[in-house]
Steps between C-alpha positions, in 0.01 A plus 500: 500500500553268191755493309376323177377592162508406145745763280354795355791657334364843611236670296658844584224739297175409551143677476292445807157705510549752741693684755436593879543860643803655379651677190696302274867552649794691319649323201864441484549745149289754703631826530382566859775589709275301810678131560358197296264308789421159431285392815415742766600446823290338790334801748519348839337612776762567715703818332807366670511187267449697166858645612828384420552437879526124619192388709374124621359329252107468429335181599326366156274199574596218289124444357358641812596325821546107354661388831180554666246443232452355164684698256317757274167565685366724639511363866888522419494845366288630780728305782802699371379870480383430850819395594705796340608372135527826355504311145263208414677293225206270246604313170210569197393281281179506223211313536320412134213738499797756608499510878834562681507268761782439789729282479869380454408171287351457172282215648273423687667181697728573727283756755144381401568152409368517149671372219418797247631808367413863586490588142252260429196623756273733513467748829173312593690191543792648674313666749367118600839408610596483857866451594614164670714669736357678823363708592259411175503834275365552148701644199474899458524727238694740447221751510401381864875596616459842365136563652644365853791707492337823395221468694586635828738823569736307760595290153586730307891475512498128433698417209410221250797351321378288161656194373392474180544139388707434194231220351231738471459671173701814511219731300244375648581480860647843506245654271223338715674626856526856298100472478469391881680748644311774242177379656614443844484824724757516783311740745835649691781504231541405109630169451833605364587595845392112692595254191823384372471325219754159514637374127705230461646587115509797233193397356287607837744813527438613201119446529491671868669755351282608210157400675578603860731824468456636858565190729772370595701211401638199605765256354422142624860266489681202702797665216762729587594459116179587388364776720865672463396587148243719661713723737516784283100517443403763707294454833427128438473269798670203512353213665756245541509145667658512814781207451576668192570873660678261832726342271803528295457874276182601731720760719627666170167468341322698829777750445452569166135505536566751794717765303213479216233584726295193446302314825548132550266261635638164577252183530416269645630574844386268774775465778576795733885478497442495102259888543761606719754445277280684193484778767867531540548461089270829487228296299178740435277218559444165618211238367433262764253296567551559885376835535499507869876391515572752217310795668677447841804417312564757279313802647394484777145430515310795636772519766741682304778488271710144528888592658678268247506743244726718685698175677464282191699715227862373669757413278631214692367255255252317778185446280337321820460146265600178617776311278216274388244771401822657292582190332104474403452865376830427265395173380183668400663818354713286285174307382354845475779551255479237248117525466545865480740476230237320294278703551693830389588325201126375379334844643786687308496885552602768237465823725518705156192293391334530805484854543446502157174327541463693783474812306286398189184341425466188270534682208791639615415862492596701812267597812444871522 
């Protein structure tokens, strides 16, 4: 996950062309007694995790299983549902005749050895390219992860969680994944119960909200600063980097986040004493790019549920990390910080304005 982007200074109301199936949601000057919802909350299989009780966290792979194959492909996808991810994580990004394609970088270079950008070629090219690590995969789209996952009924539960790259065009990307999904049929359940769609800043939130009203949501952050803003938006799900939730603020943060009902993910988490620690912090769930690790890690495999979270939630202060691994999670936290702090301050966040936006077109006449 990047963390890079040129300023937008939010464009709060926009007008995309369309909106995926749901009713527009209730306004804030409504005069329904129901609650104001902003995103609805993620249906998981398991009834037990849609409850306020604390369970082991899910095992998301970190764009499919990337310790075992080349990231973002199919091969790596595949590996990790076999394996037990119960979430398969991918990064989108737009071809220029309007393909979503997979992957974390804008170019080309660093897993297929070309020195271009995405943006800049067609789908016919793209689908050329083989990737220089091994075992040698080919780029998919977005539309072959959907068809693989829906195809068979003993997929049907897996989860995909979107990270929707903050150097695409916001309309177009999320108008264009609107379309996709419209003509995409998922054979066992509706797509608003296996995505999660990841944004990174208001701009995306607002957009998922008004173009995708019935799936969940997920806030994308290495900022405790900036993602705090969000605690009091209903049922969003924070997905936070891992040094940043282990460090200095990220116990108060998971608190807070806990007594406002809101999941957290933490990525990307690698080490085993560092998943059993996100077990013992009652993190929702982990993105890891060792999904065998994770699964026996954190729950168990097929085997059963994992002891440590009934031996882990001690209060005796042991988080099971050396002095070292402390000392590296804090000097990251603390570089966490500073960049974070930039970044509040150029992605600046008027929650007024934002649920404005949220609730009013372009003209700025309300939704019905």
């Amino acid at each position: 996950m990047d963390t890079t982007e040129s300023p937008l200074l939010e464009n709060f109301i926009t007008t995309p062309k369309h909106s995926l199936e749901a009713d527009r949601p209730i306004s804030p000057s409504s005069n329904s007694l129901e609650p104001i919802v902003f995103f609805p909350k993620a249906r998981w299989p398991d009834p037990n995790r849609n409850a306020v009780a604390r369970m082991n966290p899910i095992t998301i792979a970190h764009r499919g299983a990337k310790a075992k194959f080349p990231e973002n492909t199919m091969g790596a996808f595949i590996h990790a549902i076999d394996v037990g991810a119960q979430v398969i994580e991918t990064d989108l990004h737009l071809s220029r005749d309007g393909e979503i394609v997979l992957s974390h970088d804008a170019t080309l270079q660093r897993c297929f050895g070309v020195k271009k950008r995405i943006i800049d070629c067609d789908w016919q090219y793209l689908s050329t390219l083989r990737t220089t690590g091994e075992p040698v995969e080919f780029m998919p789209r977005l539309v072959d992860v959907l068809r693989y996952v829906s195809a068979a009924p003993e997929r049907k539960d897996v989860w995909i969680l979107l990270d929707i790259k903050r150097d695409n065009h916001p309309e177009t990307i999320m108008d264009t994944l609107a379309d996709l999904l419209r003509s995409t049929p998922s054979e066992h359940k509706p797509w608003n119960e296996r995505i999660i769609l990841g944004c990174w800043t208001t701009k995306y939130l607002s957009l998922a909200h008004r173009l995708f009203p019935a799936y969940p949501v997920s806030l994308i952050s290495f900022s405790l600063a900036f993602a705090r803003q969000f605690l009091k938006v209903p049922h969003i799900i924070f997905n936070m980097n891992m040094h940043a939730l282990m460090g200095p603020g990220g116990a108060q943060f998971l608190a807070d986040a806990r007594e406002a009902g809101q999941q957290v993910f933490a990525w990307t988490v690698n080490r085993e004493e560092f998943m059993r620690l996100c077990i013992r912090r009652g993190l929702d769930g982990v993105v890891t790019d060792e999904v065998e690790l994770c699964r026996r890690t954190c729950d168990g495999g097929k085997d059963g549920p994992c002891r440590l979270l009934e031996n882990g939630g001690d209060d005796d202060g042991d988080d099971g990390l050396t002095v070292l691994q402390r000392a590296g999670v804090l000097v990251r936290a603390v570089l966490l910080y500073a960049v974070g702090s930039l970044f509040t301050a150029v992605y600046r966040v008027d929650l007024d304005h934002f649920i404005y936006g949220l609730y009013h077109d372009g003209n700025g006449k309300e939704y019905k």
